[in-house]
C-alpha positions as CSV (number, residue, x, y, z in Angstrom):
1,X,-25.4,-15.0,-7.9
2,X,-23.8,-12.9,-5.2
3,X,-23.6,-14.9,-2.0
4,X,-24.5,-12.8,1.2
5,X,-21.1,-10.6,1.6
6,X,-19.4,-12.0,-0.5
7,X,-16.9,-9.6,-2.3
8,X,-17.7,-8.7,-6.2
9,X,-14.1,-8.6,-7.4
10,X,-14.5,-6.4,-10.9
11,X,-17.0,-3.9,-9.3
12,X,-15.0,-3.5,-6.3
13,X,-11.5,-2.9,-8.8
14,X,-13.3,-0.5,-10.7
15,X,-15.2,1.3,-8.0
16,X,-12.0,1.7,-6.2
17,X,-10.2,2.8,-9.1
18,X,-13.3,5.8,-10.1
19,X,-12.5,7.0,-6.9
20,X,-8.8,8.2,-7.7
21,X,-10.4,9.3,-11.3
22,X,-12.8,11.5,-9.6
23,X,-11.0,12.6,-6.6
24,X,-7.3,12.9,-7.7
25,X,-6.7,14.9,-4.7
26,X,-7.0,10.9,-3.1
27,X,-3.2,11.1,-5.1
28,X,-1.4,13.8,-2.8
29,X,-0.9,11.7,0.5
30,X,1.0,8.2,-1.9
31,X,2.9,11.4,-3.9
32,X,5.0,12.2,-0.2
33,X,5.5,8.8,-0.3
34,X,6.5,8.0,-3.7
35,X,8.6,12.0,-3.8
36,X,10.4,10.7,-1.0
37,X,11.9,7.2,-2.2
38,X,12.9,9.1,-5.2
39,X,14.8,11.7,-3.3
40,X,16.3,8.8,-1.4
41,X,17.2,7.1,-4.6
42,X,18.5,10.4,-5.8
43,X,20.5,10.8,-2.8
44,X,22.5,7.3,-2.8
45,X,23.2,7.2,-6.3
46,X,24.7,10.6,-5.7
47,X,26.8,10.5,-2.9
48,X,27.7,6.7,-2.8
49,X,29.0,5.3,-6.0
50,X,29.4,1.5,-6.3
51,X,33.5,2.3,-7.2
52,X,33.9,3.9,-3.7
53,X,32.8,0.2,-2.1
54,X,36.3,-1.5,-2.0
55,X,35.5,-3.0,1.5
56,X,34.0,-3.3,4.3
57,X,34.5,-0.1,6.3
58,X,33.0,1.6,2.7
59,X,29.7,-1.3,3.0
60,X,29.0,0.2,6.8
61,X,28.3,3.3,6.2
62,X,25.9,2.4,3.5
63,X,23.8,0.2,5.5
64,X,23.5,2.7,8.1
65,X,22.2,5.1,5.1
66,X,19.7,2.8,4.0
67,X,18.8,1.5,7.2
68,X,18.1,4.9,8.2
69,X,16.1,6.0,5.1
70,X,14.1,2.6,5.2
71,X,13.1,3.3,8.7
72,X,11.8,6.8,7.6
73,X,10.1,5.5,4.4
74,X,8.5,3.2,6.4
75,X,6.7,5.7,8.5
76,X,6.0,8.1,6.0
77,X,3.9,4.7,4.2
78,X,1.9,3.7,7.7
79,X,1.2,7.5,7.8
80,X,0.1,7.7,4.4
81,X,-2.0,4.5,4.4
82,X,-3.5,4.9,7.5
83,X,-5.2,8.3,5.7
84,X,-7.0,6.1,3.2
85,X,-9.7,4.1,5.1
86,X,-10.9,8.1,6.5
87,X,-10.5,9.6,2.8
88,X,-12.6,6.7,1.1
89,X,-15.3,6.9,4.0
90,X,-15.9,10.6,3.0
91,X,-15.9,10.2,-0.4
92,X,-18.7,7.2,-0.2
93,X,-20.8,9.6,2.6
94,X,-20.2,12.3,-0.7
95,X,-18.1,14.3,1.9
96,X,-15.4,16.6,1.1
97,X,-11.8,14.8,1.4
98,X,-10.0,16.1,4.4
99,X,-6.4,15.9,4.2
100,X,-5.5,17.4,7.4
101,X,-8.3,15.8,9.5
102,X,-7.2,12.3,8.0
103,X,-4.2,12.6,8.7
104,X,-4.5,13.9,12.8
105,X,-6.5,10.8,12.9
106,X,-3.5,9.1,11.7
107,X,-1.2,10.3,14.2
108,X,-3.5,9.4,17.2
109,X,-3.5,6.1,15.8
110,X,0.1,5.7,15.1
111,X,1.6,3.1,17.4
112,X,-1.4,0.4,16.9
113,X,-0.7,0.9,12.8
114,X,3.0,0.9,13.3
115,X,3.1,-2.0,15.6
116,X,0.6,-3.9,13.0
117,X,2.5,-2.9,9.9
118,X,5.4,-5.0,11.4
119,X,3.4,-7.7,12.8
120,X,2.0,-8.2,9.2
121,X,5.1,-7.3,7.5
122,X,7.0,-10.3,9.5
123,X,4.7,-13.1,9.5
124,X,3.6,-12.0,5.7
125,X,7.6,-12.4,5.2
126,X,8.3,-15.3,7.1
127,X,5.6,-17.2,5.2
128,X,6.9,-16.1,1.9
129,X,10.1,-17.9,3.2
130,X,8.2,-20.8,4.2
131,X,7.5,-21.6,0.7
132,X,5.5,-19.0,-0.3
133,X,1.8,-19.8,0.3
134,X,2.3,-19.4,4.2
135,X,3.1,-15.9,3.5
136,X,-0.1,-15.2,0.6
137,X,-2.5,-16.9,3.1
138,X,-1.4,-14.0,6.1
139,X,-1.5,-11.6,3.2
140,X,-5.1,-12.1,2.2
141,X,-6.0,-12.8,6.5
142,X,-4.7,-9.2,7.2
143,X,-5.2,-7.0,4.0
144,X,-7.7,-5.5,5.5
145,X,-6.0,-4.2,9.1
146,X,-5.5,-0.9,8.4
147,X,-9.1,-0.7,7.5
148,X,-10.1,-2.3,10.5
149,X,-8.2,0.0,13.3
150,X,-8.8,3.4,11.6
151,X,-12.7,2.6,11.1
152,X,-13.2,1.0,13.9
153,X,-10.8,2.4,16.5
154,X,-9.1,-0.8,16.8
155,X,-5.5,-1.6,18.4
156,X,-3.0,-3.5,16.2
157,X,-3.9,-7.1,17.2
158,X,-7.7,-6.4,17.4
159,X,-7.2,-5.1,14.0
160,X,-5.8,-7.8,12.6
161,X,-7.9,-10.3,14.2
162,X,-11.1,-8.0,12.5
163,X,-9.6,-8.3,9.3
164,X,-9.1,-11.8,9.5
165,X,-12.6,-12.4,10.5
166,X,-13.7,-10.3,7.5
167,X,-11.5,-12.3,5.1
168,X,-12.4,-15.8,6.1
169,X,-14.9,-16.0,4.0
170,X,-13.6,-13.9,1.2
171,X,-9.9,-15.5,0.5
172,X,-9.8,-16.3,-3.2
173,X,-11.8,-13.1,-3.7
174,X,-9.3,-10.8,-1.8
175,X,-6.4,-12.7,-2.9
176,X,-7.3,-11.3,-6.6
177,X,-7.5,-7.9,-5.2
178,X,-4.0,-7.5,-4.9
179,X,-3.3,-9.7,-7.8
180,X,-5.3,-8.4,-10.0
181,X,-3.6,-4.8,-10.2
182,X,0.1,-6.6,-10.0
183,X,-0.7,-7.9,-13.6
184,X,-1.6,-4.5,-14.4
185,X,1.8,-3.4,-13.3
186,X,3.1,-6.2,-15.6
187,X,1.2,-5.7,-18.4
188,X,1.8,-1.9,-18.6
189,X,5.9,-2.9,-17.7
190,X,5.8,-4.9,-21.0
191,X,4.1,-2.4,-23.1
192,X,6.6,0.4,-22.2
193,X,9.8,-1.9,-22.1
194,X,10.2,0.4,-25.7
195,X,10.5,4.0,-23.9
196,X,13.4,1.9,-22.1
197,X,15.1,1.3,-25.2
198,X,14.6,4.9,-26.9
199,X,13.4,7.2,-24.5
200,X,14.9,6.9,-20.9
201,X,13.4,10.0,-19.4
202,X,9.7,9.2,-20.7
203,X,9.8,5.5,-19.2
204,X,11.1,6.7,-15.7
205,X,8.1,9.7,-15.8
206,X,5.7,7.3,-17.1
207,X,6.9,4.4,-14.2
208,X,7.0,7.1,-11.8
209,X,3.2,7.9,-12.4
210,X,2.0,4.1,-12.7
211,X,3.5,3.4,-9.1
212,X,1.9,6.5,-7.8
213,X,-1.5,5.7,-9.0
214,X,-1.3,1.6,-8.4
215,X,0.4,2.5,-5.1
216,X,-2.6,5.0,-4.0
217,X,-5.6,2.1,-5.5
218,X,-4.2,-0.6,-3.4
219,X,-4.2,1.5,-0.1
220,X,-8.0,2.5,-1.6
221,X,-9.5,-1.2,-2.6
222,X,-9.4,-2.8,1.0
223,X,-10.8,0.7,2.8
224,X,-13.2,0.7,-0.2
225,X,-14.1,-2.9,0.0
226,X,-14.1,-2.8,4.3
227,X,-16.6,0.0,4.2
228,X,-19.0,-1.4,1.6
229,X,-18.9,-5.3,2.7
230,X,-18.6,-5.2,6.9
231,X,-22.0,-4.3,6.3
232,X,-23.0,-7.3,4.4
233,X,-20.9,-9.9,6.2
């Protein structure tokens, strides 16, 4: 039986999930995202071949490239996520979904997302690097930030320190949240591996759509599961 709060892991994967299937629109915000590190890709296989790299003064320029064009994906993604937590809300109030309003929202709210994105980004790293469990463990404590400061008007740290109140409770649960649709990715990796070998083109459309969709369910499963449980807790 379903302790008080406590986070019903299938139902909260599939409810997530039914949201994207019934409001694909939910798609358009990850599709900047996903258009753009394509046209990035695009754009550094085409103008920087790995032949031209004979030494260092070639490397430079490259890392400036990339550099640049991580900085920018970056903030296109902490844009784009910080639109989720307002989109699910509406489509749970059986609201229409309001692109532009979520994403004003957004902007007002930029700094404290930016500045958590790093915080979490860093101390999720560092912890990987610290043999790995460090880094899950601040994972599962702050999957829920962005949640936390758009619903809630939270700055960064507040943020963080909401979502890690929420999760304390909740760990194994929320660690199978983001599992959960990684084995997906796998799985569906595996079963395509063939369109690799024969088809080129299809495997790259048919990747290209899988990241889009997982990408958009993992920015909806913590707004989805922040909204529905806070309550509860």
């Amino acid at each position: 039986m379903k302790g008080k709060g406590e986070i019903e892991v299938w139902e909260a994967l599939r409810e997530s999930f039914s949201i994207i299937l019934h409001k694909p629109i939910i798609l358009l915000p990850m599709l900047a995202v996903s258009l753009f590190s394509q046209f990035a890709d695009s754009l550094i296989d085409t103008f920087i071949a790995p032949d031209q790299i004979t030494s260092l003064s070639n490397i430079t320029p490259l890392l400036k490239f990339g550099l640049l064009f991580l900085v920018i994906y970056i903030v296109i993604y902490m844009l784009v996520d910080g639109m989720y937590p307002l989109m699910v809300k509406n489509v749970l109030e059986n609201k229409e979904i309001e692109l532009s309003a979520a994403f004003g929202s957004v902007v007002k709210k930029f700094p404290s997302i930016i500045v958590a994105g790093i915080l979490v980004g860093l101390l999720v790293g560092i912890g990987i690097m610290l043999f790995i469990i460090p880094g899950m463990i601040f994972a599962i404590w702050y999957f829920y930030t962005i949640p936390a400061i758009m619903l809630e008007d939270r700055g960064a740290l507040d943020g963080m320190r909401a979502s890690k109140a929420f999760a304390r409770d909740k760990k194994f649960n929320t660690f199978l949240l983001f599992l959960i649709p990684m084995l997906i990715i796998f799985l569906v990796g595996v079963f395509t591996l063939p369109l690799r070998l024969f088809v080129p083109a299809a495997e790259e459309i048919v990747n290209f759509i899988l990241s889009l969709v997982v990408s958009t369910w993992m920015s909806v499963i913590p707004a989805y599961v922040y909204i529905k449980y806070k309550g509860e807790g």
